[in-house]
mmCIF file of the C-alpha atoms, coordinates in Angstrom:
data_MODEL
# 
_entry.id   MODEL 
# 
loop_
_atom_site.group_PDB 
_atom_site.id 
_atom_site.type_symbol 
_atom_site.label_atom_id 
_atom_site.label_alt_id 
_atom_site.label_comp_id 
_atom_site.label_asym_id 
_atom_site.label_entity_id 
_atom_site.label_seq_id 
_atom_site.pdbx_PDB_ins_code 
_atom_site.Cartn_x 
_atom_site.Cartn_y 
_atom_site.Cartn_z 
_atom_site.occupancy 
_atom_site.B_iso_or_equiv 
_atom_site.pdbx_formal_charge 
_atom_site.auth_seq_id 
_atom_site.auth_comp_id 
_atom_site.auth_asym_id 
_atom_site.auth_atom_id 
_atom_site.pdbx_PDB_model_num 
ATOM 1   C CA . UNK A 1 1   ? 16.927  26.571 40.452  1.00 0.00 ? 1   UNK A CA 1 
ATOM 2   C CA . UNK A 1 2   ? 17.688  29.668 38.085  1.00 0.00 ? 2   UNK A CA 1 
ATOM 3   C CA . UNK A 1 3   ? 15.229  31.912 37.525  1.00 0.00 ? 3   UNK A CA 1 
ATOM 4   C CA . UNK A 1 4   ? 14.605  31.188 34.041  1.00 0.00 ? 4   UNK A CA 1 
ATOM 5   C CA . UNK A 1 5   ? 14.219  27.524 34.793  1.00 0.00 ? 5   UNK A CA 1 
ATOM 6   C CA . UNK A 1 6   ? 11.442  28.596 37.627  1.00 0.00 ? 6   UNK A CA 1 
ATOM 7   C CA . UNK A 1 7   ? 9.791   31.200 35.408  1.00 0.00 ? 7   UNK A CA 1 
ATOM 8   C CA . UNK A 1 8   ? 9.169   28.471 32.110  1.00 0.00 ? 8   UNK A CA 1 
ATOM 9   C CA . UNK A 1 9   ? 7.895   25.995 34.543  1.00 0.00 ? 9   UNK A CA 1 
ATOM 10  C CA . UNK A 1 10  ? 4.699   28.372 36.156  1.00 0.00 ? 10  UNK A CA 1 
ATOM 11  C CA . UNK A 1 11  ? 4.422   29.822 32.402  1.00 0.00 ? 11  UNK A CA 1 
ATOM 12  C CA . UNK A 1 12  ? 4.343   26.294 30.840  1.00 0.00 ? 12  UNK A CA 1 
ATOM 13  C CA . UNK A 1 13  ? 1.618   25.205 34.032  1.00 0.00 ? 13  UNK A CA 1 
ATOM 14  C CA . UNK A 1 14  ? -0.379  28.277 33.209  1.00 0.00 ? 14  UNK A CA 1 
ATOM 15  C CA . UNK A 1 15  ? -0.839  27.416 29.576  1.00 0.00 ? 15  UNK A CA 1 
ATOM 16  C CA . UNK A 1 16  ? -2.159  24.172 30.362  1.00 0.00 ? 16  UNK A CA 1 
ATOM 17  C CA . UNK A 1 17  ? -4.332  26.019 32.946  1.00 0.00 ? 17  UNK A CA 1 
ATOM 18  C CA . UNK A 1 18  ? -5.811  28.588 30.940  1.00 0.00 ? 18  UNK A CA 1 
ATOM 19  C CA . UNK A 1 19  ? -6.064  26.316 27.869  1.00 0.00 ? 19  UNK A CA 1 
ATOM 20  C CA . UNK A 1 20  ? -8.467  24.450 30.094  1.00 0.00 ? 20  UNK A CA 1 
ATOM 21  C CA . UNK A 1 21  ? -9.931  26.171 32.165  1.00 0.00 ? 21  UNK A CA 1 
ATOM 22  C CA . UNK A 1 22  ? -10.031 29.507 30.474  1.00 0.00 ? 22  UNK A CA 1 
ATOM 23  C CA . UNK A 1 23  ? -8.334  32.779 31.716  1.00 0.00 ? 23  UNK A CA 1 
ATOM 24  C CA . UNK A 1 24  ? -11.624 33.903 34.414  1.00 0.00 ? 24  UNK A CA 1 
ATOM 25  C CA . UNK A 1 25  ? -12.101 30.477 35.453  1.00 0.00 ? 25  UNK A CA 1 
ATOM 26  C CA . UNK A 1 26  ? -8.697  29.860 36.125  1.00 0.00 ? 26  UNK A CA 1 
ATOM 27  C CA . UNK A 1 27  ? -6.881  30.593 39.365  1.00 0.00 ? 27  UNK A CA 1 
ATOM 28  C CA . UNK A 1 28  ? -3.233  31.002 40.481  1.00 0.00 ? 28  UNK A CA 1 
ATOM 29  C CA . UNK A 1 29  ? -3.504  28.580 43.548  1.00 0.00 ? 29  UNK A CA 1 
ATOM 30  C CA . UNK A 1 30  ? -3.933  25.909 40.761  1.00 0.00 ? 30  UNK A CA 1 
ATOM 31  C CA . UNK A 1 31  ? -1.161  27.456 38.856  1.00 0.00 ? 31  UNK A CA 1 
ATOM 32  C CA . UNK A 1 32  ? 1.300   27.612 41.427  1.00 0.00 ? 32  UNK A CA 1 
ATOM 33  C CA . UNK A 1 33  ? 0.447   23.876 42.467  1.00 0.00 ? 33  UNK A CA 1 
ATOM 34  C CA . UNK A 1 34  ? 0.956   22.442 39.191  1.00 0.00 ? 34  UNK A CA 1 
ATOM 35  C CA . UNK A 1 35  ? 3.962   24.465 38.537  1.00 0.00 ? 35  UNK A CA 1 
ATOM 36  C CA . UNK A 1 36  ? 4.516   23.123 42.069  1.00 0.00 ? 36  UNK A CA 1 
ATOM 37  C CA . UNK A 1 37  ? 5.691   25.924 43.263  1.00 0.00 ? 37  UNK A CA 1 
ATOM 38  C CA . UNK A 1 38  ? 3.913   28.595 45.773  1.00 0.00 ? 38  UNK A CA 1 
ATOM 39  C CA . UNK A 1 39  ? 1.095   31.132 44.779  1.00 0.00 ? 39  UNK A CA 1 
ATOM 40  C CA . UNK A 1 40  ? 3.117   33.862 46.627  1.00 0.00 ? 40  UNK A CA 1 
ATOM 41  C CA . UNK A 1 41  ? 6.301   32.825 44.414  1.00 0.00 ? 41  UNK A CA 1 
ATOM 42  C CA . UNK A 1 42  ? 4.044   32.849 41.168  1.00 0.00 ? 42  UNK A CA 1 
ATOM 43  C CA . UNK A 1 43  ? 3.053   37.052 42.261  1.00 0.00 ? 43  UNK A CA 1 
ATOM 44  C CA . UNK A 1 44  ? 6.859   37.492 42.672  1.00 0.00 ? 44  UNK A CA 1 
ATOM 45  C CA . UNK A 1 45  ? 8.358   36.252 39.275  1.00 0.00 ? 45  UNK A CA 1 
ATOM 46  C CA . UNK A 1 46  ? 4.970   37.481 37.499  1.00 0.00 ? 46  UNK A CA 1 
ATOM 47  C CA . UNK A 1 47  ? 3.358   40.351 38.929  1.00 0.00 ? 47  UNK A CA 1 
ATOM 48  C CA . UNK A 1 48  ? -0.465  39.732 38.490  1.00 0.00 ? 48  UNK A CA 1 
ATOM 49  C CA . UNK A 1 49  ? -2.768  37.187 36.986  1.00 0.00 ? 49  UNK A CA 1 
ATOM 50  C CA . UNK A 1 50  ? -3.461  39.611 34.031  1.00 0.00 ? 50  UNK A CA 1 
ATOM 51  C CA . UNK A 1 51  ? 0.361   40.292 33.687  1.00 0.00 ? 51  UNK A CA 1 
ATOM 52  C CA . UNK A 1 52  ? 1.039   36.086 33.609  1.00 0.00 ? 52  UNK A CA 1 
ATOM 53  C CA . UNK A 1 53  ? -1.831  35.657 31.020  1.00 0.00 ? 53  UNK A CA 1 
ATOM 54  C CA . UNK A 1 54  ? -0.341  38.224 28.820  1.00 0.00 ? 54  UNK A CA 1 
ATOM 55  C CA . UNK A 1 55  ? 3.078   36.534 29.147  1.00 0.00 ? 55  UNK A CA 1 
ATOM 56  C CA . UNK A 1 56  ? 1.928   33.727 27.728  1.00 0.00 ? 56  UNK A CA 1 
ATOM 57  C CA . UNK A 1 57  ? 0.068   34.480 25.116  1.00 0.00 ? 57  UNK A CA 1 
ATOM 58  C CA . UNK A 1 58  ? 3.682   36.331 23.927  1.00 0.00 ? 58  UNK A CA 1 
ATOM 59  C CA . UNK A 1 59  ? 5.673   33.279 24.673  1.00 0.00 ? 59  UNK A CA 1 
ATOM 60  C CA . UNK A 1 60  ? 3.183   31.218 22.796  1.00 0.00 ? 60  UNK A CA 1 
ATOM 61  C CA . UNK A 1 61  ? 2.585   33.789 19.808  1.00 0.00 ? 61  UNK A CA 1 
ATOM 62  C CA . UNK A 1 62  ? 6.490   34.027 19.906  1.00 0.00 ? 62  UNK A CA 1 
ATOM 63  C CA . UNK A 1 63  ? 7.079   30.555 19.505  1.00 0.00 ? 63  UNK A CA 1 
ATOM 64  C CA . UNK A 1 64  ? 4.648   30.185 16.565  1.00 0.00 ? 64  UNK A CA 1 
ATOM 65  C CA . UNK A 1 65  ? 5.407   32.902 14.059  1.00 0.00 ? 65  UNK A CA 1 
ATOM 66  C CA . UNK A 1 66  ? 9.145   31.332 14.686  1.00 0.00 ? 66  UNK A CA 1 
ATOM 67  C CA . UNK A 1 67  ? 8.430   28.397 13.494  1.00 0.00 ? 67  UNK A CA 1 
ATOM 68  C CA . UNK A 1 68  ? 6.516   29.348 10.381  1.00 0.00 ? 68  UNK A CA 1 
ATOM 69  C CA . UNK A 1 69  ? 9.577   31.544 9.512   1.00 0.00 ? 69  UNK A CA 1 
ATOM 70  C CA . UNK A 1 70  ? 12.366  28.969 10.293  1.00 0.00 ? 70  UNK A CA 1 
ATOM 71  C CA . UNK A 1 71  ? 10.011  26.116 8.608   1.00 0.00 ? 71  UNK A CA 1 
ATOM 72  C CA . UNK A 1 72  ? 10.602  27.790 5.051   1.00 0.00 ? 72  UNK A CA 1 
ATOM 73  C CA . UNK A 1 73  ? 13.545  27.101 3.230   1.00 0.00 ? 73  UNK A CA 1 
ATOM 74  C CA . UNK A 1 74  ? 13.908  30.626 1.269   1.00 0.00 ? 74  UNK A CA 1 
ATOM 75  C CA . UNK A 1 75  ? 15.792  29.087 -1.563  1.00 0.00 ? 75  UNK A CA 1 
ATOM 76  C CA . UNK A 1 76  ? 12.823  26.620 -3.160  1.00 0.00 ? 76  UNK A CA 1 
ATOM 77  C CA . UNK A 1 77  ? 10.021  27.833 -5.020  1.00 0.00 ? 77  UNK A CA 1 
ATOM 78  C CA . UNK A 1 78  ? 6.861   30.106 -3.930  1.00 0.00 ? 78  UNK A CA 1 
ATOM 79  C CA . UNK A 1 79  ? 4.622   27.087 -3.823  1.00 0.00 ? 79  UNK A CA 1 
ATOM 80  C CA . UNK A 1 80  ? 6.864   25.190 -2.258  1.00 0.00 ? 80  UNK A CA 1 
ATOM 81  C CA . UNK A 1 81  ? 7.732   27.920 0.516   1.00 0.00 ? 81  UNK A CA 1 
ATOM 82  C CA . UNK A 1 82  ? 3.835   28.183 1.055   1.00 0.00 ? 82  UNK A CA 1 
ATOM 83  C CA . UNK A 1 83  ? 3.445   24.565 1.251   1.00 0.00 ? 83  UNK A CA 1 
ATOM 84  C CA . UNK A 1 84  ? 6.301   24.341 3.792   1.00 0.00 ? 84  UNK A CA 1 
ATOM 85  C CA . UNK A 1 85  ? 4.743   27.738 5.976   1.00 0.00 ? 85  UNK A CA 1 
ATOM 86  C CA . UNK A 1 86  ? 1.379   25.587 6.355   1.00 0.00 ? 86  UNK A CA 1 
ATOM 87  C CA . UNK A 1 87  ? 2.860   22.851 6.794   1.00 0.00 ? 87  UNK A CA 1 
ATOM 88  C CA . UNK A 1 88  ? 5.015   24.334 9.865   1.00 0.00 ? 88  UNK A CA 1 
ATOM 89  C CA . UNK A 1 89  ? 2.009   26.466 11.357  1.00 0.00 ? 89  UNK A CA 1 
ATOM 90  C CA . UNK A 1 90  ? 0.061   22.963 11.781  1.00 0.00 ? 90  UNK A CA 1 
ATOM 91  C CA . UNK A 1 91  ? 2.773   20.937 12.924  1.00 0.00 ? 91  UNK A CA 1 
ATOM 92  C CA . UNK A 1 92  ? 2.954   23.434 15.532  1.00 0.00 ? 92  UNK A CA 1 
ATOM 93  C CA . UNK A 1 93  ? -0.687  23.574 16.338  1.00 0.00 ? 93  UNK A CA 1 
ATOM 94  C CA . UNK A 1 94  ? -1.011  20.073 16.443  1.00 0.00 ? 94  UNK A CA 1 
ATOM 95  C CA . UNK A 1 95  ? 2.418   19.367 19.083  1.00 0.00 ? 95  UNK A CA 1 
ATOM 96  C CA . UNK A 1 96  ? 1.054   22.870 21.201  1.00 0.00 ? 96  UNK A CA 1 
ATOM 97  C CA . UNK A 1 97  ? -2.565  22.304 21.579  1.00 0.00 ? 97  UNK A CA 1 
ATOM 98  C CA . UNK A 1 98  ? -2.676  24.064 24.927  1.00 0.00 ? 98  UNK A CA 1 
ATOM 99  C CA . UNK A 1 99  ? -0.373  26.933 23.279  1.00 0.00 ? 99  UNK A CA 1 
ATOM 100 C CA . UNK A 1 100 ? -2.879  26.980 20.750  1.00 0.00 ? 100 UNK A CA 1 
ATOM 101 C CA . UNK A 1 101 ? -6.085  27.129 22.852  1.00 0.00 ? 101 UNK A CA 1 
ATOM 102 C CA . UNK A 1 102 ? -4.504  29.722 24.685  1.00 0.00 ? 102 UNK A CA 1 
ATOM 103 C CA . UNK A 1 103 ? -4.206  31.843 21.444  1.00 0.00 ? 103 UNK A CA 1 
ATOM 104 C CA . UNK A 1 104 ? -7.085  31.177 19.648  1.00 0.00 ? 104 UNK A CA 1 
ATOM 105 C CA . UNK A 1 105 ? -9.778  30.196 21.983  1.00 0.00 ? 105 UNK A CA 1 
ATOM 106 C CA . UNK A 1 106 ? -9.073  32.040 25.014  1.00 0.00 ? 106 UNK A CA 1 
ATOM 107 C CA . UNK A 1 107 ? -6.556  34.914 24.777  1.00 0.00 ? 107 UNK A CA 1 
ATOM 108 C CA . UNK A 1 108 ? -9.532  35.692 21.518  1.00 0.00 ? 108 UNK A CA 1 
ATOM 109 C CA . UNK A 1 109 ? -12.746 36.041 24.124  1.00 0.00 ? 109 UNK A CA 1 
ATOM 110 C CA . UNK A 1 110 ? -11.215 37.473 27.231  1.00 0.00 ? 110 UNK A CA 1 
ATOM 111 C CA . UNK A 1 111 ? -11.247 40.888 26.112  1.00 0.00 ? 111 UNK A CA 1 
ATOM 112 C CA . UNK A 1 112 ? -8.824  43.741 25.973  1.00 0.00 ? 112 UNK A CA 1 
ATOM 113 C CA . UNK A 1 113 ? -5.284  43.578 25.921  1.00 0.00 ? 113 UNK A CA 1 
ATOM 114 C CA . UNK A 1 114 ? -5.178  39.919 25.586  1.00 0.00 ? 114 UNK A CA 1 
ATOM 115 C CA . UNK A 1 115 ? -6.673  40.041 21.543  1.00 0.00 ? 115 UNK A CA 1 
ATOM 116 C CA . UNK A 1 116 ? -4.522  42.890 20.856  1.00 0.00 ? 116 UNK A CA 1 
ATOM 117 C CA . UNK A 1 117 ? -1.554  40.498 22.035  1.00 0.00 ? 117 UNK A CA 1 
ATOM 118 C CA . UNK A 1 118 ? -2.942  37.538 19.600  1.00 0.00 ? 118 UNK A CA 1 
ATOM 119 C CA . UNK A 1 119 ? -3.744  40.583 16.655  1.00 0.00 ? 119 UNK A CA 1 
ATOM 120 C CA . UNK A 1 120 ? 0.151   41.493 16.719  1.00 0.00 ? 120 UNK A CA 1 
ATOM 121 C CA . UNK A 1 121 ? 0.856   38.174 16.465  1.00 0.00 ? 121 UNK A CA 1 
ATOM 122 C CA . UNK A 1 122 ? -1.388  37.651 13.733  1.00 0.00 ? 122 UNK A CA 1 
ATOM 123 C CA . UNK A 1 123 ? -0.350  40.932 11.488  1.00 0.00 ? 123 UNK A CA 1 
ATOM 124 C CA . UNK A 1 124 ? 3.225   39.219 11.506  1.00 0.00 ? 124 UNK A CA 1 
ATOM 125 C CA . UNK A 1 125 ? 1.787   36.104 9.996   1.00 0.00 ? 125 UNK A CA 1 
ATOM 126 C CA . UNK A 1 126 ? -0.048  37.928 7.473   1.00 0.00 ? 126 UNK A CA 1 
ATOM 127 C CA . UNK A 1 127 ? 2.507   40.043 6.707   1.00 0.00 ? 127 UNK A CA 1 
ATOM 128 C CA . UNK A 1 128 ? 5.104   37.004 6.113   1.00 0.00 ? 128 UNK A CA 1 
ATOM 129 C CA . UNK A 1 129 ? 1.820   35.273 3.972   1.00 0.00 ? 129 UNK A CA 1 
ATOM 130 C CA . UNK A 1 130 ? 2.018   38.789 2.198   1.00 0.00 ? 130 UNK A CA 1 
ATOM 131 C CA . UNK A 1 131 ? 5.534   38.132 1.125   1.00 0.00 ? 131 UNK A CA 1 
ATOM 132 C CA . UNK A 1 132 ? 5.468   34.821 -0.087  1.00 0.00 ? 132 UNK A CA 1 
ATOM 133 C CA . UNK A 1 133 ? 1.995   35.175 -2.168  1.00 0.00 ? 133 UNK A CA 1 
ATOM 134 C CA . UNK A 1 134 ? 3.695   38.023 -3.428  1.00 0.00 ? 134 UNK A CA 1 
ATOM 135 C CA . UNK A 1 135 ? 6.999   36.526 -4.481  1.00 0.00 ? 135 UNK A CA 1 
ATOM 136 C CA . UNK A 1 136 ? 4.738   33.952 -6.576  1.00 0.00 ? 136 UNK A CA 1 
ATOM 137 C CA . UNK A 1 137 ? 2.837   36.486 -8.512  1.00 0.00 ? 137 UNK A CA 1 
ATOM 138 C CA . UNK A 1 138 ? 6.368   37.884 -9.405  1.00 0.00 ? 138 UNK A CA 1 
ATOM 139 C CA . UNK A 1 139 ? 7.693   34.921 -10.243 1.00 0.00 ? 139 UNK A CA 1 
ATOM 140 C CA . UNK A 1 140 ? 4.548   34.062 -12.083 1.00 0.00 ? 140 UNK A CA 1 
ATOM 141 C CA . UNK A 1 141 ? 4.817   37.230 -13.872 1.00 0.00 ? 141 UNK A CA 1 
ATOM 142 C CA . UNK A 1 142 ? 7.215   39.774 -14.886 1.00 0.00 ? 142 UNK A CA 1 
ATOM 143 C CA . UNK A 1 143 ? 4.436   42.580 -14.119 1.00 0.00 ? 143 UNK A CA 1 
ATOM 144 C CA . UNK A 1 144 ? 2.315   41.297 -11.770 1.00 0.00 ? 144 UNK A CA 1 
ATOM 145 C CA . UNK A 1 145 ? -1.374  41.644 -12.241 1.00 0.00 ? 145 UNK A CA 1 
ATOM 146 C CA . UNK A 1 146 ? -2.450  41.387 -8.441  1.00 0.00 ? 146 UNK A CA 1 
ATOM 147 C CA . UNK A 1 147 ? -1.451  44.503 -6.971  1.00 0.00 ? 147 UNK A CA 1 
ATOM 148 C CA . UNK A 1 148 ? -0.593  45.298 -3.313  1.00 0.00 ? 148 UNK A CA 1 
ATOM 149 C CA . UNK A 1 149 ? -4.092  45.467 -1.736  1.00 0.00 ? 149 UNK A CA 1 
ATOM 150 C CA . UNK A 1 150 ? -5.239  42.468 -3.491  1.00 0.00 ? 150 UNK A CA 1 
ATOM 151 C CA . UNK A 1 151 ? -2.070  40.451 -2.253  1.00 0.00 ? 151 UNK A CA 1 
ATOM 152 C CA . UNK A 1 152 ? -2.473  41.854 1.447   1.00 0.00 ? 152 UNK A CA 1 
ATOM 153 C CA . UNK A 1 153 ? -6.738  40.642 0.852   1.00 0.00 ? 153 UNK A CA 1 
ATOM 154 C CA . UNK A 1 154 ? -5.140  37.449 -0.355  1.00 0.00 ? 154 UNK A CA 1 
ATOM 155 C CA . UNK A 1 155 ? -2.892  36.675 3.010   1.00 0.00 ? 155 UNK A CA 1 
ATOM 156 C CA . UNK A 1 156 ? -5.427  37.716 5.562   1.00 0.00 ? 156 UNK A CA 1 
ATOM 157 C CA . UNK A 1 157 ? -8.012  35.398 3.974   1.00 0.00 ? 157 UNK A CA 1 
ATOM 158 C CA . UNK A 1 158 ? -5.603  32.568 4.071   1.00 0.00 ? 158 UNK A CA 1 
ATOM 159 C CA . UNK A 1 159 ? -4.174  33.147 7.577   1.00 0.00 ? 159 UNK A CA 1 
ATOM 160 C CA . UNK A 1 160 ? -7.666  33.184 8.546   1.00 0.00 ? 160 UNK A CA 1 
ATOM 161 C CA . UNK A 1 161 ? -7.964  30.022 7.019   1.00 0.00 ? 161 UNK A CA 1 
ATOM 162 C CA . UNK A 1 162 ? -5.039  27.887 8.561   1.00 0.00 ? 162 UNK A CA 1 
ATOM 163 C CA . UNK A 1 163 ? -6.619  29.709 11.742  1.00 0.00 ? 163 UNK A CA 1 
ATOM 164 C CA . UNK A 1 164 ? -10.033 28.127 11.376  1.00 0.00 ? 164 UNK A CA 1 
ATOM 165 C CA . UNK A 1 165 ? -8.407  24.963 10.511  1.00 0.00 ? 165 UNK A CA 1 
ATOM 166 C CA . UNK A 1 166 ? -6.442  24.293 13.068  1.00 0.00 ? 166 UNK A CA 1 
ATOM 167 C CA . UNK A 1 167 ? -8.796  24.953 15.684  1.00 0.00 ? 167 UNK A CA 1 
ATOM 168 C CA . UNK A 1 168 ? -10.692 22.097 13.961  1.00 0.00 ? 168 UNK A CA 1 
ATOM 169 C CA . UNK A 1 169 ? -8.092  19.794 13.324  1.00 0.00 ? 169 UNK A CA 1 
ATOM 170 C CA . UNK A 1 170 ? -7.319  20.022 16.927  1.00 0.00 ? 170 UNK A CA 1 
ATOM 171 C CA . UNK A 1 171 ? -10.741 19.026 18.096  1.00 0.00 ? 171 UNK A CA 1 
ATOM 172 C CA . UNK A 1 172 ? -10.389 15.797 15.956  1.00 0.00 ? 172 UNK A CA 1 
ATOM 173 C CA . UNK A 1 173 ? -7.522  13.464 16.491  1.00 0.00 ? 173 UNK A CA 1 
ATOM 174 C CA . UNK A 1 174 ? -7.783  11.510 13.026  1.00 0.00 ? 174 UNK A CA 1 
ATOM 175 C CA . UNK A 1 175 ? -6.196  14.657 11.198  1.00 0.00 ? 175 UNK A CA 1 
ATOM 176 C CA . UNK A 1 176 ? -2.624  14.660 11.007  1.00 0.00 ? 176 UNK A CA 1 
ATOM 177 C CA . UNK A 1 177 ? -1.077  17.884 10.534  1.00 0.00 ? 177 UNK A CA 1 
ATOM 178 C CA . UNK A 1 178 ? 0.083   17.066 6.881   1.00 0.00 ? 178 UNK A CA 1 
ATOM 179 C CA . UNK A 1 179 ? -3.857  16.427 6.093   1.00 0.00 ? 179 UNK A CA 1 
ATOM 180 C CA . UNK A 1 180 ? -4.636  19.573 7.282   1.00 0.00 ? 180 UNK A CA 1 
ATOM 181 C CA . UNK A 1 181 ? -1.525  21.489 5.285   1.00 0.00 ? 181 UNK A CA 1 
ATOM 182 C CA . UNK A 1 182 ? -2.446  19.667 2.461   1.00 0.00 ? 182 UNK A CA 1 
ATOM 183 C CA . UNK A 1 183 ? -6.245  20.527 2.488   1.00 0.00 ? 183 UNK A CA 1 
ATOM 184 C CA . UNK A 1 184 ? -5.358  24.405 2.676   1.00 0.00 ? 184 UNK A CA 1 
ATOM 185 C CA . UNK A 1 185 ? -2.821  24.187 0.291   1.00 0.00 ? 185 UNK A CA 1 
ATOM 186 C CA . UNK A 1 186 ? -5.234  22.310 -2.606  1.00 0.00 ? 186 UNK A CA 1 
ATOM 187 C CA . UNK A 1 187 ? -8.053  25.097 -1.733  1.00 0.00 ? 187 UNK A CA 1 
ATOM 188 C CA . UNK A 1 188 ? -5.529  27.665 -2.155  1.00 0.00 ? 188 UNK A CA 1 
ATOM 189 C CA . UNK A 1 189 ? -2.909  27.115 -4.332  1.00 0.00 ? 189 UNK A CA 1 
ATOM 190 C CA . UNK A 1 190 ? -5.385  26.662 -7.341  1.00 0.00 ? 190 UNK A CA 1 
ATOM 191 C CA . UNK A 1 191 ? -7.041  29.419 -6.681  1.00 0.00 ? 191 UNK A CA 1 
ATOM 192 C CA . UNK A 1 192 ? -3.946  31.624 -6.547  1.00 0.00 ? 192 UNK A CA 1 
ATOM 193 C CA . UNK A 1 193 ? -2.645  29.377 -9.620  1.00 0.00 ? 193 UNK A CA 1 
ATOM 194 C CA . UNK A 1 194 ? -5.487  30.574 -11.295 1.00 0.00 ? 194 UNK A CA 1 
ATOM 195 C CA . UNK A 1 195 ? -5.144  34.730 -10.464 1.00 0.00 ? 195 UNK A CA 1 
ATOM 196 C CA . UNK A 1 196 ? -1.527  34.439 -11.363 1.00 0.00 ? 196 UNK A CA 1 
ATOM 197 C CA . UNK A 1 197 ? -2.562  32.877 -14.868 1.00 0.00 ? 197 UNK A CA 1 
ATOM 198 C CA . UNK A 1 198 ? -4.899  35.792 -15.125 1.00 0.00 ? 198 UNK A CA 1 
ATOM 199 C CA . UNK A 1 199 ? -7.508  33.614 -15.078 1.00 0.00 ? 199 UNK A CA 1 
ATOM 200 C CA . UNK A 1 200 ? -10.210 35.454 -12.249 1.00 0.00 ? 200 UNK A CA 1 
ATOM 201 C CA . UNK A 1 201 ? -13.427 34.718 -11.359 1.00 0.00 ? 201 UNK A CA 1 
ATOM 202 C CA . UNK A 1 202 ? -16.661 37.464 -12.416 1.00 0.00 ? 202 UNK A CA 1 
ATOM 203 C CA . UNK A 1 203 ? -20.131 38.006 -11.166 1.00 0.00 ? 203 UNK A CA 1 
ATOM 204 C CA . UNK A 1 204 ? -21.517 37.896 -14.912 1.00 0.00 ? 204 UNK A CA 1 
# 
């Protein structure tokens, strides 16, 4: 079997492992016999149990900032774009819940360098967020009222969001994916409707 073949087999039986059982409690003999291949063979093609963990959460990470980007069609409109962004980052979520346990349950709580992995990972979803809420404020307005700090506030609050989401749409099977998109997208795009119409909220 080629190497490649081997490798996604003990990294797709250590997701489900670690999603489950978490990254301490886990253990490579159960690895390797899910992957159904032999603990020794598992050290070989992956070093250490820290060094497998950590190629996960990449793989995973990887795989989900990929489809966000590739689920946006660049040529439709901001809200649009942002409505299609949510709606791949849940559909993903939903049809990788071990993927996603992985990233935001346990890669999260296990310490150093596993949450800087899943902080990379989110700083590229924030910073394609960024993008898009900017492109609406430009296309909302010639000059732009929110400026760059306010935009960059604006994308880590709604990453956030989807994050927080997700890991509760996951828990409960009667959400669909679209529910979920849809939910984010009514609590957000009004709110940013409303900023780009100048129209912003004051203490009084």
């Amino acid at each position: 079997m080629p190497r490649e073949v081997r490798e996604r087999q003990m990294l797709d039986a250590a997701v489900t492992t670690f999603a489950r059982h978490g990254y301490r409690a886990a253990s490579m003999d159960g690895i390797a016999e899910l992957a159904g291949v032999s603990k020794p063979l598992v050290y070989l093609y992956l070093n250490s149990k820290e060094d497998l963990f950590t190629a996960c959460i990449r793989r995973e990470a990887a795989a989900l900032v990929r489809a966000v980007r590739q689920g946006v069609d660049p040529a439709t409109g901001p809200d649009r774009q942002l409505w299609e962004g949510l709606g791949a980052f849940f559909t993903h979520t939903a049809e990788h819940p071990d993927g996603w346990a992985v990233l935001h349950n346990q890669a999260r709580t296990s310490g150093e360098p596993f949450a800087r992995e899943v902080a990379t990972m989110r700083a590229d979803l924030v910073a394609f967020v960024t993008q898009l809420i900017a492109a609406a404020a430009r296309e909302a307005h010639d000059d732009p009222e929110l400026d760059d700090r306010e935009v960059a506030g604006l994308a880590h609050a709604l990453v956030g969001a989807a994050e927080s989401l997700a890991g509760w749409a996951n828990t409960d099977g009667s959400v669909t994916a679209k529910e979920a998109a849809a939910t984010l997208m009514n609590f957000a795009w009004a709110g940013l409707g409303n900023l780009m119409e100048g129209a912003r909220w004051t203490a009084g």
